[in-house]
C-alpha angles and dihedrals in degrees: 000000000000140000093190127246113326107163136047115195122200125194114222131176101208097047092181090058099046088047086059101048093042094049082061102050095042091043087216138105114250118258098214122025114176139149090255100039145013116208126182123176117220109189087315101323104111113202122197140201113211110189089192092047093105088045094055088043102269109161097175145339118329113217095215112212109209107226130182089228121031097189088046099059091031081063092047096050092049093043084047089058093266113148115224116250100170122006121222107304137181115235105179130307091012102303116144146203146172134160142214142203126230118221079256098065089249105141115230114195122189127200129195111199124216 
């Protein structure tokens, strides 16, 4: 099952200044700053800075759907002719995430909260 998509996730490669640009068009403190990632929350959406996103092949922002069982719909969206960008990781206190691409390019990311 889905929630929707509840993060978007931008690589940058100047966190500090990202943090920065995106603290002023949200108008909120982040709710996580570290080294590895910038989160803000805006009325649910959360939107996230990923400083290694280019290094792991992000070209743009990853809309992020929110799933009750990441291996689950991993399984759907390859059986459905989706081709595996990033298979099922960890990304701190269980939360996981993985991504897929349409036979358009267009990237799918899936998320798996805590």
């Amino acid at each position: 099952m889905t929630e929707g998509v509840k993060t978007i996730m931008y690589p940058v490669t100047d966190l500090a200044k990202a943090r920065t640009l995106y603290g002023k068009l949200v108008d909120v403190e982040p709710y996580m700053d570290e080294i590895y990632y910038v989160g803000f929350i805006v009325k649910g959406q959360d939107i996230g800075l990923d400083p290694q996103g280019h290094s792991r092949g992000m070209t743009g922002p990853v809309a992020y759907w929110h799933v009750d069982d990441i291996e689950k719909s991993l399984k759907a969206l390859l059986d459905a002719g989706a081709e595996e960008q990033q298979k099922v990781k960890d990304v701190g206190g269980g939360r996981l995430i993985a991504s897929v691409k349409d036979a358009d390019g267009n990237v799918i990311g899936l998320l798996q909260p805590a």
